[in-house]
Structures are given as C-alpha cells and as structure tokens.
TORSE-259760 format. One record per residue (C-alpha): residue number from 0; residue in one letter; x, y, z. Coordinates in pm, 1 decimal. Example, Ala and Ser with C-alpha at 12.3 -4.5 7.8 and 13.67 -1.06 7.14 Angstrom:
i;aa;c1;c2;c3
0;a;1230.0;-450.0;780.0;
1;s;1367.0;-106.0;714.0;
# end
This chain:
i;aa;c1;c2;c3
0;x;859.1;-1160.1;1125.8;
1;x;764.5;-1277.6;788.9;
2;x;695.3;-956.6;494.7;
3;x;326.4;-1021.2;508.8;
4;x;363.0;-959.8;917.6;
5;x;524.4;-678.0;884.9;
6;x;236.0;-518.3;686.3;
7;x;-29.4;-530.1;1027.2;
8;x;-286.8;-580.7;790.1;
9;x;-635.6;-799.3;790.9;
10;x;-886.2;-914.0;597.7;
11;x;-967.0;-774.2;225.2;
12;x;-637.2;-560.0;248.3;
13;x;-388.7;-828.1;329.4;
14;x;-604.0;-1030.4;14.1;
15;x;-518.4;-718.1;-137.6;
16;x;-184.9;-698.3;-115.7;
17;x;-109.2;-1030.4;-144.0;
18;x;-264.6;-1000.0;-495.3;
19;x;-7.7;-724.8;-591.3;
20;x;234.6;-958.8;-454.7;
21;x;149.1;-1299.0;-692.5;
22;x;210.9;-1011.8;-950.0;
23;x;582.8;-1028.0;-875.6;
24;x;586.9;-680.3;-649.1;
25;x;785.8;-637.0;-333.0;
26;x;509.0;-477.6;-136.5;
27;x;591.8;-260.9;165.1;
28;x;355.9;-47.0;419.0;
29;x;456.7;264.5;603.9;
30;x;266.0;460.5;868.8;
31;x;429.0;806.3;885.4;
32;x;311.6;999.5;1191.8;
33;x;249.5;1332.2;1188.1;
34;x;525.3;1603.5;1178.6;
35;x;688.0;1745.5;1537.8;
36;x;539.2;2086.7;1413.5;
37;x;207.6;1934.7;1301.4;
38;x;278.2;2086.3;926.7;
39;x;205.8;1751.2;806.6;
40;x;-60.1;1521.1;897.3;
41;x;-6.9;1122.9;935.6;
42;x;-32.7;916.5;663.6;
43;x;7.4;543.5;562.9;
44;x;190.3;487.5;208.0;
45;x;228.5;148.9;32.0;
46;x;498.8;89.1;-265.4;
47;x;505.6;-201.4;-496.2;
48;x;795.8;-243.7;-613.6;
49;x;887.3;-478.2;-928.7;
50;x;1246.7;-584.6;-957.8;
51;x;1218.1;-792.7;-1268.2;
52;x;1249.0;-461.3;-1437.1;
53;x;1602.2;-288.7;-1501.9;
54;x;1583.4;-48.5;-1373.3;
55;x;1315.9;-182.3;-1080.6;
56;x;937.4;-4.2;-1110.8;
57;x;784.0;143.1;-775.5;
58;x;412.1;228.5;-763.9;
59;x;362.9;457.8;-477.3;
60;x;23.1;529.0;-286.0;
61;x;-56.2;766.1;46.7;
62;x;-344.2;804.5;241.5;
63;x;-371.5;1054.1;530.8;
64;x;-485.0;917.6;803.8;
65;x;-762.3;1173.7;906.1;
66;x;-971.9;1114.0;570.0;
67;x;-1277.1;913.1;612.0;
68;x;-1270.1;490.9;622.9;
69;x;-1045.9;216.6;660.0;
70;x;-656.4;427.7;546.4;
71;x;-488.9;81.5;487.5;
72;x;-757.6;-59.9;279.2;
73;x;-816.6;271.0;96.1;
74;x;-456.4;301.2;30.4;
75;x;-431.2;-123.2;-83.3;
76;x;-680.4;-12.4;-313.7;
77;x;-495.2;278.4;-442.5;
78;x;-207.8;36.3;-513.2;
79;x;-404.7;-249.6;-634.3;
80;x;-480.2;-0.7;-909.7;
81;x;-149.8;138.8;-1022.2;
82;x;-56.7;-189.8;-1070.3;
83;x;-315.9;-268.0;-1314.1;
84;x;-575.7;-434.0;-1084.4;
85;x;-939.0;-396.0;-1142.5;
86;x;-1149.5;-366.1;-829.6;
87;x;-1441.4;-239.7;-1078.5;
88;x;-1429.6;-610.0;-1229.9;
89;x;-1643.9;-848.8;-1069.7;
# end
C-alpha cells in the first residue's frame, strides 16, 4: 500500500493533499475513534510534516467526526492552510 493509499481519501481531498505533498510534506491521516468511556468523541487528524527543516516542522489539524460535512475534506482544508495554501484564491 502506497502513502497516498493509506490516506482512504477521494476526490478534492486526495487533490488536496497531494498539493501539500508537491510542497515537500510527509502527509499522514488518522481516524481516532472515540474513547472506551465516550469522554472523547472521534476525530480524524492530518499532519504535514516537512523534513527539510532541522529540526522537521509538523502542521497538525483535527476534525471531530460528529461536526457537520465531509471530516476528511474539512480537515485537508484545515491543513492545506497551515501550510500556506490559499483555498480563497481562485
């Protein structure tokens, strides 16, 4: 399974994050589930991480999975940003 595999990802957000990727990031997607006790809900989070940099620079961004609309594409977007991508543009 190939990074961009492992991401389970469609569409606009795999364009996404394949953006933040010809930036030079290491981009990696995690779906957390909820806690055993329910104290915290499920979320996905997405880091970009550039290793060019000494030391390397993560950009870290979480969306729980009950808010409204697509999670992984609202969270792309939330990276796609941090890294100094402008959605706004265009």
């Amino acid at each position: 399974m190939t990074r961009e595999e492992s991401w389970e990802v469609t569409g606009t957000t795999r364009a996404l994050l394949k953006q933040i990727t010809s930036l030079g990031y290491t981009v990696s997607v995690h779906r957390i589930p909820s806690s055993l006790l329910g104290r915290v809900g499920a979320f996905v989070e997405m880091h970009a991480v550039d290793v060019r940099s000494d030391p390397p620079v993560q950009q870290v961004a979480r969306v729980g999975v009950g808010e409204d609309g697509d999670t992984d594409y609202r969270c792309a977007c939330l990276l796609a940003e941090a890294v100094g991508i402008d959605l706004m543009d265009g």
